[in-house]
Backbone as CSV, one residue per row, in Angstrom:
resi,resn,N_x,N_y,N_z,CA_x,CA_y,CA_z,C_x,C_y,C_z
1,UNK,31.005,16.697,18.165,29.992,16.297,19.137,29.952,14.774,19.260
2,UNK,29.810,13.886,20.562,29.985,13.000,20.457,28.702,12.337,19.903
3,UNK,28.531,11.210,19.612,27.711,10.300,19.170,26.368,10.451,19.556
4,UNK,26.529,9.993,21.288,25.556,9.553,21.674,24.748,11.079,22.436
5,UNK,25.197,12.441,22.212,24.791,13.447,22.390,23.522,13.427,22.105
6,UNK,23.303,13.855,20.908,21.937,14.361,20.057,20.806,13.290,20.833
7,UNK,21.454,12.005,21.364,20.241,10.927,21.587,20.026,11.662,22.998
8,UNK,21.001,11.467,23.858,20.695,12.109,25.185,19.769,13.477,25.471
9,UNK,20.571,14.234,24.286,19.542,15.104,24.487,18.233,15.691,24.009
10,UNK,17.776,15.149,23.011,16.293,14.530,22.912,15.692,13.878,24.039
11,UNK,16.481,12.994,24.822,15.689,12.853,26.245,15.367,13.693,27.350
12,UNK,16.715,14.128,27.630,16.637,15.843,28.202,15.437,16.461,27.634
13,UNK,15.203,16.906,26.498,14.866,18.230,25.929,13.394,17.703,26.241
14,UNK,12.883,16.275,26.575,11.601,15.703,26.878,11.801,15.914,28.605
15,UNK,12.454,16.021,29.242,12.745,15.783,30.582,12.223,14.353,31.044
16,UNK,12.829,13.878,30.108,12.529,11.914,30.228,13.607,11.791,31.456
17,UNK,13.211,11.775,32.475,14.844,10.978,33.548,15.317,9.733,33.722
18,UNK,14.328,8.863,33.599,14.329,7.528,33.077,15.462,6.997,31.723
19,UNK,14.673,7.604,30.691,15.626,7.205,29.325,16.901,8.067,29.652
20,UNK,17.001,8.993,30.159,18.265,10.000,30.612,19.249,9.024,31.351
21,UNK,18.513,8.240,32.195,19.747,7.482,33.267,19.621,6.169,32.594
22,UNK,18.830,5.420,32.194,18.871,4.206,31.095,19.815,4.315,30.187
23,UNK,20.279,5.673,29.422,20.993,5.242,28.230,22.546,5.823,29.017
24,UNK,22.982,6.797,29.863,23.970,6.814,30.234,24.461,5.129,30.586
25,UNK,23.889,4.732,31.688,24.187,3.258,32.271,24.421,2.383,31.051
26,UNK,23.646,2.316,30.366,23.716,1.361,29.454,25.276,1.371,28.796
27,UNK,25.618,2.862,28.094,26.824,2.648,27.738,27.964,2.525,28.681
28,UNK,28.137,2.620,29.971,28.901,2.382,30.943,29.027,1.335,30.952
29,UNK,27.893,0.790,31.132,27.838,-0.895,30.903,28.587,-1.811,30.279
30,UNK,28.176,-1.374,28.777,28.632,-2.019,27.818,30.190,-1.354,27.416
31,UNK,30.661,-0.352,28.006,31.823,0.220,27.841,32.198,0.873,25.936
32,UNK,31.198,1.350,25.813,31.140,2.389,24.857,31.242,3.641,25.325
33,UNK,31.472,3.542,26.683,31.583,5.014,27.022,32.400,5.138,28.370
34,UNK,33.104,5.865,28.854,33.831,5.964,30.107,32.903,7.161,30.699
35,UNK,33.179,7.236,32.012,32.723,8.469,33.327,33.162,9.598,32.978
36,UNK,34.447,10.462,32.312,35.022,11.289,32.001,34.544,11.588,30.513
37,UNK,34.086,11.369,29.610,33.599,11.389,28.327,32.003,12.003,28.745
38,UNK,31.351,10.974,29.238,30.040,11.040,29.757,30.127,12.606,30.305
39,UNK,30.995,12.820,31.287,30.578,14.161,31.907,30.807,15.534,30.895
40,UNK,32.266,15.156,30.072,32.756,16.436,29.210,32.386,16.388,28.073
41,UNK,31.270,15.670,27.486,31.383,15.430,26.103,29.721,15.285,25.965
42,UNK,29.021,15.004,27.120,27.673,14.777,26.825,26.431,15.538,27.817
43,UNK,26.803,15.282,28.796,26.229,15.847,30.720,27.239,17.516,30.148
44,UNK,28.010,17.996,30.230,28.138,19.454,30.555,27.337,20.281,29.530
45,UNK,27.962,19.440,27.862,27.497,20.500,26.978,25.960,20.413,27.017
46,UNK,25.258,19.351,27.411,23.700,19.553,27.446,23.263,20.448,28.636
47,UNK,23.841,20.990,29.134,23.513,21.737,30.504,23.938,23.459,30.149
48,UNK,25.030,23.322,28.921,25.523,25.255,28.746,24.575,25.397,27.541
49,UNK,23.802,24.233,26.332,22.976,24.907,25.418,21.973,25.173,26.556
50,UNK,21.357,26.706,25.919,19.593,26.798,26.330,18.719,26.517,25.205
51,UNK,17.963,26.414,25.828,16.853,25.434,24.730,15.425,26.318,25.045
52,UNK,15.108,27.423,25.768,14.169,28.235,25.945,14.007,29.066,24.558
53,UNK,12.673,29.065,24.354,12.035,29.065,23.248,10.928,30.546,23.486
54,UNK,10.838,31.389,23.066,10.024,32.737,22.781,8.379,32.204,23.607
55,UNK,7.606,30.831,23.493,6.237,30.940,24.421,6.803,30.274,25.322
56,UNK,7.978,29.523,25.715,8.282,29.004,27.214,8.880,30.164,28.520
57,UNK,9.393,31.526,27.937,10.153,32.187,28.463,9.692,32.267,30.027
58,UNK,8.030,32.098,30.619,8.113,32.440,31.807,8.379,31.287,32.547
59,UNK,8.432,30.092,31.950,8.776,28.702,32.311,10.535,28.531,32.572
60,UNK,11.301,29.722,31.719,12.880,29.254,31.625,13.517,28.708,32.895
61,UNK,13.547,29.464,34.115,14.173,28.921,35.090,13.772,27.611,35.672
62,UNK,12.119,27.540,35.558,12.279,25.755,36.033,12.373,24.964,35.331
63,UNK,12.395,24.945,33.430,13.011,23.974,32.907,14.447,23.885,33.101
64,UNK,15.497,25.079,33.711,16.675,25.125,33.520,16.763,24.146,35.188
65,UNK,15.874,24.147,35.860,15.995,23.754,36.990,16.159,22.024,36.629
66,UNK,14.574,21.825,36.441,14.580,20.469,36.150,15.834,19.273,35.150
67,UNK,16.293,20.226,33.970,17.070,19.423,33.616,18.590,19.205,34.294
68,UNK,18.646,20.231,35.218,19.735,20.215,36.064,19.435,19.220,37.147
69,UNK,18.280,19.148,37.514,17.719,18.059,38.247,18.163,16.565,37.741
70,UNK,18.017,16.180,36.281,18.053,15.268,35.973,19.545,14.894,35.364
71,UNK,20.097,15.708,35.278,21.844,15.848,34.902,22.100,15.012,36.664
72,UNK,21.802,15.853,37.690,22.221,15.038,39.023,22.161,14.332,39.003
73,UNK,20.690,12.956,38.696,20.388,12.304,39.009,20.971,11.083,38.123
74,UNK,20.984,11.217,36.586,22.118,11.052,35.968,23.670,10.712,36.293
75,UNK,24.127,11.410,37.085,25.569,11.434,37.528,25.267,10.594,38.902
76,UNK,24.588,11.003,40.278,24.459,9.964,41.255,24.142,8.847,40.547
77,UNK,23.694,7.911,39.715,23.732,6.885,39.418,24.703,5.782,38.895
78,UNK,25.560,6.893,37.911,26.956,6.609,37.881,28.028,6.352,38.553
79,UNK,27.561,6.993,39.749,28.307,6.232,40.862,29.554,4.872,40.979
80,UNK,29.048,4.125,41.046,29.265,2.480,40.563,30.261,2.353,39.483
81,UNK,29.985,3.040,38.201,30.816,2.823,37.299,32.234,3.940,37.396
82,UNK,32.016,4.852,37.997,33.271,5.980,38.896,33.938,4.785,39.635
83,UNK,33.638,4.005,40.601,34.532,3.428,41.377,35.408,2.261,40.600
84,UNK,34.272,1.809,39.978,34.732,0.587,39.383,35.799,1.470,38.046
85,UNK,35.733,2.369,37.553,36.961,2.770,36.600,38.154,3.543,37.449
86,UNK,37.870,4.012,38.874,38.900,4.399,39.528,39.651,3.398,39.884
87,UNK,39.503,1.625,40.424,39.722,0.670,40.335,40.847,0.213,39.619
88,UNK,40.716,0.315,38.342,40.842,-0.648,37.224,41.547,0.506,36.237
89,UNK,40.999,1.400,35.503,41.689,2.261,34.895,42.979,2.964,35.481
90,UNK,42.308,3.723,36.769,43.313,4.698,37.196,44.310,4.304,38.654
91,UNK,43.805,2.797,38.486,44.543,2.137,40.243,45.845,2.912,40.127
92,UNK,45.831,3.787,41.437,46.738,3.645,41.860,47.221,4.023,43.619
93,UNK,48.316,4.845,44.351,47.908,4.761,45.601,47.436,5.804,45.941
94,UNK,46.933,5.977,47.448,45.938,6.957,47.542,46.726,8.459,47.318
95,UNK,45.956,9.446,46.766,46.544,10.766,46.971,46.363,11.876,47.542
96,UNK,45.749,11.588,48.887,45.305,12.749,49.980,43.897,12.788,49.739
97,UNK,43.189,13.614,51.112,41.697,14.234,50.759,41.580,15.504,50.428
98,UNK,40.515,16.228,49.314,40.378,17.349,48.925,39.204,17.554,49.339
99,UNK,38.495,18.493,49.759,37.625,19.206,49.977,37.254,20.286,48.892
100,UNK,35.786,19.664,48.190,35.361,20.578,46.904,34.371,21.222,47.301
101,UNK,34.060,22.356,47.460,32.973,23.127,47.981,32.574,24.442,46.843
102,UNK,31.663,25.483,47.044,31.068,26.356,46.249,31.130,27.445,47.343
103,UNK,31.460,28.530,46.820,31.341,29.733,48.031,30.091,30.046,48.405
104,UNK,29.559,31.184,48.984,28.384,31.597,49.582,27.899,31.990,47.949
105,UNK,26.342,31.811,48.066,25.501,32.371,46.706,25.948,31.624,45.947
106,UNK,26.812,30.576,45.860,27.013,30.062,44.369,26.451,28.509,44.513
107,UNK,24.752,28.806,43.872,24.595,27.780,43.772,24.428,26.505,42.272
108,UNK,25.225,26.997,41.653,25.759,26.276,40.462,26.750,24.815,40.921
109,UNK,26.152,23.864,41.213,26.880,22.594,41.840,27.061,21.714,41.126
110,UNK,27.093,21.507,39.831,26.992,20.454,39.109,28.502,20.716,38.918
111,UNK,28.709,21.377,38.070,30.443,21.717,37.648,31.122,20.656,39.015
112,UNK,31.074,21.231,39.911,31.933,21.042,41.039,31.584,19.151,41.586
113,UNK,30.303,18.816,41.849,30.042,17.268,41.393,31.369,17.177,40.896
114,UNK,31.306,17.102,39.555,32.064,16.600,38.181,33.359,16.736,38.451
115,UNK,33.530,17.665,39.387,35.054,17.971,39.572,35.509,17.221,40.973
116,UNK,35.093,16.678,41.600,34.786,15.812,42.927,34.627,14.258,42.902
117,UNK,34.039,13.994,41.635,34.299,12.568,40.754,35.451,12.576,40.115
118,UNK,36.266,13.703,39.739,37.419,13.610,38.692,38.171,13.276,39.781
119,UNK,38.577,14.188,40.845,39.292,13.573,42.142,39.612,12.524,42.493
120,UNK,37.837,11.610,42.827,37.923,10.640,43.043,38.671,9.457,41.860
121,UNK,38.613,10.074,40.965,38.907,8.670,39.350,40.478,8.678,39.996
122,UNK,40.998,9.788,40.378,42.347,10.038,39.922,43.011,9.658,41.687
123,UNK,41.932,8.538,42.337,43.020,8.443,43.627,42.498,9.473,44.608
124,UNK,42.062,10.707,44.695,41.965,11.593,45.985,40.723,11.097,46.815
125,UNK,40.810,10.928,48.251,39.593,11.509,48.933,39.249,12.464,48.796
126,UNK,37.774,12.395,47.941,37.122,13.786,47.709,35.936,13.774,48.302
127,UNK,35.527,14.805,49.493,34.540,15.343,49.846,33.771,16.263,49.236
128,UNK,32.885,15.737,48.718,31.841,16.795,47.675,30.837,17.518,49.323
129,UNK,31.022,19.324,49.252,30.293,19.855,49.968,29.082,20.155,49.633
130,UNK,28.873,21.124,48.257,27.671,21.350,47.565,27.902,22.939,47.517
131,UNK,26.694,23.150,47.129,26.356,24.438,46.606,26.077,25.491,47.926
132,UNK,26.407,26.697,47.661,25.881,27.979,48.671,26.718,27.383,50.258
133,UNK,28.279,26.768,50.155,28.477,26.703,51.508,28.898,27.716,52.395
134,UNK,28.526,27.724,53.411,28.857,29.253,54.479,30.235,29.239,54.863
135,UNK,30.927,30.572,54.910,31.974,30.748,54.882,32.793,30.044,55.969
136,UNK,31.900,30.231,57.176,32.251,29.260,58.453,32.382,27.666,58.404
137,UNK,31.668,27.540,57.615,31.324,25.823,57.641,32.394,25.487,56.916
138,UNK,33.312,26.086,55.395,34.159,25.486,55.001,35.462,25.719,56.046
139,UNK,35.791,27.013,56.378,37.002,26.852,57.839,36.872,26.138,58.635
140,UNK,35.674,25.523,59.004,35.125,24.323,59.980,35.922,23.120,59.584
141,UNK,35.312,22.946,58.294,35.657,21.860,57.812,36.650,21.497,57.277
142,UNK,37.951,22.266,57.027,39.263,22.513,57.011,39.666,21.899,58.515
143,UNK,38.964,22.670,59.377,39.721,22.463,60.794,39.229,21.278,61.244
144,UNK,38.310,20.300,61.029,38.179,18.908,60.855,38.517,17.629,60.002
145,UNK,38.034,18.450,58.976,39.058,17.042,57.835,40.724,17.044,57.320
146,UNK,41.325,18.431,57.738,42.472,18.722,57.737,43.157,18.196,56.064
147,UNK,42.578,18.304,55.084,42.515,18.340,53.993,44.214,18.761,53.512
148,UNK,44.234,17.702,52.198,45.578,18.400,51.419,45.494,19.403,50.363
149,UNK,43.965,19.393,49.878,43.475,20.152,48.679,42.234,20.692,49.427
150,UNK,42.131,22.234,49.015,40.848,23.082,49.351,40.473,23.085,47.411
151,UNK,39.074,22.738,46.974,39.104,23.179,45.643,37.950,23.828,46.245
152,UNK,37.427,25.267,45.141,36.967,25.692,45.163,36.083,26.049,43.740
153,UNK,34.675,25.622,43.337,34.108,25.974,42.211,33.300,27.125,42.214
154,UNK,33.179,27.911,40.810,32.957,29.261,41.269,32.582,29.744,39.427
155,UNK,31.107,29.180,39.686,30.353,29.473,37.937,29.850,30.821,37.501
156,UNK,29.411,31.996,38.506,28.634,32.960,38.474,29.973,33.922,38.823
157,UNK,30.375,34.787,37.941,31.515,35.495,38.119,30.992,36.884,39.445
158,UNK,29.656,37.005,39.910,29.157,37.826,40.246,30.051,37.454,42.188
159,UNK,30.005,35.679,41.970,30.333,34.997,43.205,31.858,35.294,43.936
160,UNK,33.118,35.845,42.630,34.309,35.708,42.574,34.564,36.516,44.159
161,UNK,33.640,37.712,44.518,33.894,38.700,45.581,33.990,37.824,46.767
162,UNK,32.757,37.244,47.071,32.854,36.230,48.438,33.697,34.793,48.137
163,UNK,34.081,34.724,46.611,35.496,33.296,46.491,36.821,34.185,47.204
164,UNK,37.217,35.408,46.770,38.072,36.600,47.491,37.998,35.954,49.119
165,UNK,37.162,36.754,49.686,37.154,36.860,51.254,37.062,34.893,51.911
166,UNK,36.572,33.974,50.935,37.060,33.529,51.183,38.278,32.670,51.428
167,UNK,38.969,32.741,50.482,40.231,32.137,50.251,41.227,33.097,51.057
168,UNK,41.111,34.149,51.499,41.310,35.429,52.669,41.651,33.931,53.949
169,UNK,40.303,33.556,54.158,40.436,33.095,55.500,40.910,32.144,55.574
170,UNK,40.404,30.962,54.608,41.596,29.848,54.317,42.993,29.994,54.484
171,UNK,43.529,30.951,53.856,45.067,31.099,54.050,45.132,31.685,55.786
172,UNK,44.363,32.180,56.328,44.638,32.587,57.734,44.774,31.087,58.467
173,UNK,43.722,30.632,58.415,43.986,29.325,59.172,45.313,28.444,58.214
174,UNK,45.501,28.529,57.430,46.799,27.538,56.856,47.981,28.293,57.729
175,UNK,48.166,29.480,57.991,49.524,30.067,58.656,48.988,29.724,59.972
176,UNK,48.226,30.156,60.612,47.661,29.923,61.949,48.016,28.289,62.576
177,UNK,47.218,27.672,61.577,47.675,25.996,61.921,48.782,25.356,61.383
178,UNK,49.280,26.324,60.447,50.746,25.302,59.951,50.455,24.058,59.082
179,UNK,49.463,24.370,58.212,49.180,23.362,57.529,49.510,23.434,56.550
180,UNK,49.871,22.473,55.290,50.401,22.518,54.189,49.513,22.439,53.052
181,UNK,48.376,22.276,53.365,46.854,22.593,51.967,47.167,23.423,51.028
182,UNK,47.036,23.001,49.970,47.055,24.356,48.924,45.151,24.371,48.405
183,UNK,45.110,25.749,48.025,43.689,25.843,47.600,44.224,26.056,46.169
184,UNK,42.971,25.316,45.542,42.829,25.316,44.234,41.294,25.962,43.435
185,UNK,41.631,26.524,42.824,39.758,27.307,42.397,40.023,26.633,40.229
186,UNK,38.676,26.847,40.139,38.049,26.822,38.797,37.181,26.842,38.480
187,UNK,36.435,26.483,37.218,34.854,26.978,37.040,34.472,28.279,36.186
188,UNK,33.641,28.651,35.571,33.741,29.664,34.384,33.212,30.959,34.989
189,UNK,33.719,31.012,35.987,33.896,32.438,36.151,35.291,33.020,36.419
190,UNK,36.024,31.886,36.274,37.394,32.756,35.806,37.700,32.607,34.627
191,UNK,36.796,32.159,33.491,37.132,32.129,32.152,37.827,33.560,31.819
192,UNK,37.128,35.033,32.016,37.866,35.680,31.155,38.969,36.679,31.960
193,UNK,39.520,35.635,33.197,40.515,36.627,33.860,41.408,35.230,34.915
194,UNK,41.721,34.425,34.195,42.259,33.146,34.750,43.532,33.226,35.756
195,UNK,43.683,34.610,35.770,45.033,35.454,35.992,44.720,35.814,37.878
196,UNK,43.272,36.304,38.011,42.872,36.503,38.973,43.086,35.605,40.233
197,UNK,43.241,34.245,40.169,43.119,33.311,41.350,44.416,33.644,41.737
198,UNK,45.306,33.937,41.332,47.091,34.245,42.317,46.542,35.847,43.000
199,UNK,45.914,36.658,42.431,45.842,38.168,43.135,45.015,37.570,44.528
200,UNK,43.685,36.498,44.387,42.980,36.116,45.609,43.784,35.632,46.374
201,UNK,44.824,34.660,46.347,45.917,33.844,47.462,46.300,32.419,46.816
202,UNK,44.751,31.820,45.989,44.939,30.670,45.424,46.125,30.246,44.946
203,UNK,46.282,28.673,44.882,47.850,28.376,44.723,47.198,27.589,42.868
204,UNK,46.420,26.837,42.800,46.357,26.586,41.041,44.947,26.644,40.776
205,UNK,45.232,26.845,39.404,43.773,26.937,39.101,43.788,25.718,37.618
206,UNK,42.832,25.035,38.105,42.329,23.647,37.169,41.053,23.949,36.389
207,UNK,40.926,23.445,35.354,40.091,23.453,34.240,39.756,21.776,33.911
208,UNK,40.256,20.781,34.069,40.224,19.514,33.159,40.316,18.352,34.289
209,UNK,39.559,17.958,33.244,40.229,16.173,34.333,41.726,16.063,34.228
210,UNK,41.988,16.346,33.111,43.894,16.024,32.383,44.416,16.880,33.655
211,UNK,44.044,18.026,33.960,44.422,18.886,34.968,44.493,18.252,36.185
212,UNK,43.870,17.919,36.880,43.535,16.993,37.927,44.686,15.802,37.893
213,UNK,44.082,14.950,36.855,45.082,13.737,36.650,46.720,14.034,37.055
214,UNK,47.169,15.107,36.013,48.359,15.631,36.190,48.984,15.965,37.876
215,UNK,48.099,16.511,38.555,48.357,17.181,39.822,48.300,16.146,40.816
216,UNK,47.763,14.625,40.239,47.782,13.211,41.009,49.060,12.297,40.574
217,UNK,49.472,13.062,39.665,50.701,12.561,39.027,52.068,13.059,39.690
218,UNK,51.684,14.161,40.619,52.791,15.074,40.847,53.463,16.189,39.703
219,UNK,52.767,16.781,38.877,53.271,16.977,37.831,52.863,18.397,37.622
């Protein structure tokens, strides 16, 4: 566990948002900490413990809300220090735009954030869509931003049916328009069947920043 965990999340576990975005920044700052550490090492795992307790139980979903609230707000602030290490760490030339979106019902958006900043570290135009997008709006938006990467995040395995029908239509418009996009899916609902994204149409399926990095590498 990293270091500065246990501190962070004592702030969390107060729903302090203040000391939450004070002490991320701070170590950005001072460079005790990078954007990629911060997200996999401190921001995710405080977001998969639950911390609901036997007299909070009718409270669980809006504390699970709020600290997800403050994980966002957390990460939009970081902002600044994403560009400035895409800059400087990872300069290099550009590597196409990806389009990161969430299927219908899946509104688990943080993962996909995180995976939309990794993009960006590693060189891609990344368009972060968000959570619960309509099936139309991402073929829309294929047929407007004309994208080299479709990613697709997909946390609630319940979601995988409408990730199916959609990656269905994606590939219709890629033959239709002759475009060369590959879609890419990940996210823990293909944890226990990782096998599944080639039966949907998907061309890779990513787990990591290293993953990402690699695929900006050509590799």
């Amino acid at each position: 566990m990293h270091p500065f965990y246990h501190e962070f999340r004592s702030y969390l576990d107060r729903e302090d948002r203040q000391k939450c975005v004070d002490l991320a920044l701070s170590k950005l700052s001072n460079d005790e900490i990078d954007v990629v550490t911060l997200y996999d090492e401190i921001l995710t795992p405080s977001l998969r413990e639950t911390l609901c307790i036997e007299n909070h139980r009718p409270i669980c979903v809006w504390e699970e809300h709020v600290r997800t609230s403050i994980v966002r707000t957390v990460i939009e602030c970081c902002y600044p220090y994403l560009v400035k290490e895409r800059n400087g760490k990872y300069a290099s030339t550009p590597k196409g735009k990806v389009i990161v979106v969430c299927p219908t019902e899946e509104y688990h958006e943080i993962g996909a954030r995180m995976v939309a900043d990794f993009f960006t570290l590693c060189g891609f135009d990344a368009v972060f869509v968000g959570a619960n997008t309509p099936q139309d709006d991402i073929i829309e938006s294929i047929r407007y931003i004309s994208p080299d990467y479709v990613a697709i995040s997909v946390t609630n395995s319940y979601n995988l049916v409408a990730t199916r029908r959609t990656i269905q239509k994606i590939v219709d418009i890629r033959k239709e328009t002759g475009a060369a996009f590959n879609i890419i899916v990940g996210g823990n609902a293909f944890q226990c069947n990782p096998g599944i994204y080639k039966e949907m149409g998907a061309d890779l399926l990513l787990w990591t920043f290293e993953d990402i990095k690699r695929l900006s590498q050509g590799d």
